[in-house]
N, C-alpha and C positions, 0 to 999 in steps of 0.2 A: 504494500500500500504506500504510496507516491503520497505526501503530504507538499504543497503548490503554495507559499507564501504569495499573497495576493498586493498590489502595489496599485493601487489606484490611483489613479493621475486629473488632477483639476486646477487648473490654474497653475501648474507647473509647482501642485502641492504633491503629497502623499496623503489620502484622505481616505474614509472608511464613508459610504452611504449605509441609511437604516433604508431599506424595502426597494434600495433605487431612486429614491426621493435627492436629487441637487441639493435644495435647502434642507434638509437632513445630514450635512457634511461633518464632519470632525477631523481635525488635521493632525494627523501625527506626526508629520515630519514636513520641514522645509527643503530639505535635501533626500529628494528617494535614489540617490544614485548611495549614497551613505546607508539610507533603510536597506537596498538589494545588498550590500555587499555584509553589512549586520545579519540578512539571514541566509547569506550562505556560507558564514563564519560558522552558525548556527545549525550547519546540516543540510541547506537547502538543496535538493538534489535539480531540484526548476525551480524557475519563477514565474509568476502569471499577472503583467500587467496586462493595467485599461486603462485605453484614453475616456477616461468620462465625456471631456468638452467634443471628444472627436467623436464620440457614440451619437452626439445633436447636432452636431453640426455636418456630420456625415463627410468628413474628411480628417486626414491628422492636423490635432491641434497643441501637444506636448510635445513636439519633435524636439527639442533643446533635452527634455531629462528627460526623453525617450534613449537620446542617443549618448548621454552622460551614464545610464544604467548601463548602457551595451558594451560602450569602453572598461568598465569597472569589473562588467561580470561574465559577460558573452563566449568569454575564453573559456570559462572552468565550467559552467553549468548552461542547458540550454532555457533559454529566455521564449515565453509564448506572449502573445500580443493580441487583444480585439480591443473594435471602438474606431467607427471610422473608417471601416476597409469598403471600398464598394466599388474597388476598382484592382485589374491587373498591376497597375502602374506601379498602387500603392501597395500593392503585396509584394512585387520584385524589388522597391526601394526599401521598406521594412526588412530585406531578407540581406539586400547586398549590406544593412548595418549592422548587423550580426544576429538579430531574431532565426530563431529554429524555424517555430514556428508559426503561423498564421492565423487568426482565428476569425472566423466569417460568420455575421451573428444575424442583424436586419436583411443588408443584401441579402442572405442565402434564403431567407421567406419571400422576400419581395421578386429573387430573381433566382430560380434553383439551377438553369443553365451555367450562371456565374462561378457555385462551387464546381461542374463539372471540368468548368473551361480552363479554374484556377487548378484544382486536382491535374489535368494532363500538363499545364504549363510546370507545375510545382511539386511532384509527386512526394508524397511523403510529409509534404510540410502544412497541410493545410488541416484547419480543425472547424468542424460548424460547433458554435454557443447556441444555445438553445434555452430563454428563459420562458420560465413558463408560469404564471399566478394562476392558482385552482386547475393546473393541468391544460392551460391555453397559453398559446406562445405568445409572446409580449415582442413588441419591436422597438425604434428609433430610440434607444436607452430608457426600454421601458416603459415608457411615455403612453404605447397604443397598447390594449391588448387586442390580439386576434380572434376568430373565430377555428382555428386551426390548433388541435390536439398534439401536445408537444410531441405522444408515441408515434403517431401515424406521420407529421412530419419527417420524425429520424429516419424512418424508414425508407423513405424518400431518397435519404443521401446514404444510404447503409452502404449502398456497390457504385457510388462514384469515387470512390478511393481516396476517401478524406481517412486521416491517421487517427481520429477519436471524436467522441462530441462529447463538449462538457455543457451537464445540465445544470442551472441556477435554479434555485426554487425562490422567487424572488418574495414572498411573504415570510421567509426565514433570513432573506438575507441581513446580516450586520445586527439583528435580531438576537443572539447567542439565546436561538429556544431549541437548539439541538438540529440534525439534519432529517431531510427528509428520508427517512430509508425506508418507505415501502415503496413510492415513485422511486427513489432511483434504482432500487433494484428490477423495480419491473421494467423499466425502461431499457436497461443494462440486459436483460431477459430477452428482450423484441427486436435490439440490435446484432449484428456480426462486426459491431468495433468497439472498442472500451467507452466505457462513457467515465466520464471523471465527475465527482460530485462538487456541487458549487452552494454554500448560504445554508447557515445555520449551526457549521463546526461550532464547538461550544469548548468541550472538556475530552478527557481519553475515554471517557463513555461512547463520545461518536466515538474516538476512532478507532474503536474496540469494536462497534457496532458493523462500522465501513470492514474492518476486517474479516469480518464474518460474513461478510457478503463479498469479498476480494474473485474469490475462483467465481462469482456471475458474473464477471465482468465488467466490475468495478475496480479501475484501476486507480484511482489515485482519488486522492479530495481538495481542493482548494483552501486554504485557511487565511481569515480577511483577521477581523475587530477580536477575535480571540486572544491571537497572538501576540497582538497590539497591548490590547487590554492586561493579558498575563495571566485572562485563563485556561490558556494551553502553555506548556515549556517545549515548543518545535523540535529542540534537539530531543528533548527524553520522548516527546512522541513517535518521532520519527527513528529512533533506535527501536522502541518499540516493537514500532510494526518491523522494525527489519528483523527483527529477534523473534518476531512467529508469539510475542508474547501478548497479544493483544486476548 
């Protein structure tokens, strides 16, 4: 089980959102190129930023400590990225600055050609995000929900050769009320790629929980405001789950 310290980018902060909400922001740090390299001092095997501003305005808007993280960290651990992606352009520029990986979250609802065309340009590096409130996809940073069921979307993109889908449960997120693990396991169930869990980490009870669901096809979990806050310790979790001790 992959524990993903979470880097949220607003205003060229490091910020946690409760539910997705902008003006629900709290800033933990002025420098996230300092926060990525703090957690993979700490173990961090990946990192998983978001451009929040680039998630509304649907183009990148953190490139300065987008590309300050990448210098610092890009060497030792691979670096994933959504918010903002709605174009090739912007996924082979993300890529030539050292991001692994890609992550295609509105575009890939609004246009599901876009992850196939990105999958053949980008093999291997491409991830569809997938938020979803009461089990319907949410777009434009959350902002819209859809009328579109997160299961039956994934499925969608299961065989255009995306590398994983990480699901948000966006009424848990930044929330610390625990993960959702009967949706993500089900989901994890209906796909043929790992889905990675996103909102709601809290304590080693998720990740104790997330472990016991590891062999459905739950690879990894995202960790936001827990870590932050110090009610997860990253490194003893994340030995944890490598120790089978969860």
């Amino acid at each position: 089980m992959l524990l993903i310290p979470a880097i949220d980018l607003k205003g060229g902060q490091c910020v946690r959102l409760q539910q997705g909400l902008m003006d629900r922001a709290t800033v933990f740090s002025d420098e996230p190129a300092k926060m990525a390299l703090h957690w993979c001092q700490q173990g961090a095997r990946r990192l998983h930023l978001v451009d929040l501003d680039g998630a509304f305005a649907g183009k990148p808007e953190n490139m300065i400590s987008i590309k300050a993280i990448l210098e610092q960290v890009a060497d030792n651990v691979p670096v994933q990225l959504g918010g903002g992606v709605r174009d090739l352009h912007t996924i082979e520029r993300y890529l030539q600055l050292g991001l692994s990986y890609v992550i295609i979250g509105t575009a890939a609802v609004k246009n599901p050609q876009f992850v196939r065309q990105a999958c053949a340009a980008f093999p291997g590096q491409i991830i569809v995000g997938l938020d979803a409130k009461d089990g319907m996809v949410a777009i434009d940073g959350w902002a819209k929900v859809t009328d579109l069921h997160v299961t039956e979307l994934a499925k969608r993109f299961a065989d255009d050769g995306i590398d994983s889908i990480i699901y948000t449960d966006i009424g848990r997120d930044g929330m610390m009320g625990g993960v959702n693990i009967n949706a993500t396991v089900k989901l994890a169930q209906e796909v043929a790629v790992p889905v990675i869990a996103s909102g709601g980490m809290t304590s080693m009870a998720d990740v104790e929980a997330l472990c016991a669901i590891a062999e459905q096809g739950v690879a990894g979990a995202i960790v936001g405001r827990a870590i932050y806050e110090g009610s997860l310790d990253l490194a003893i979790a994340q030995r944890m789950a490598d120790q089978n001790k969860c």
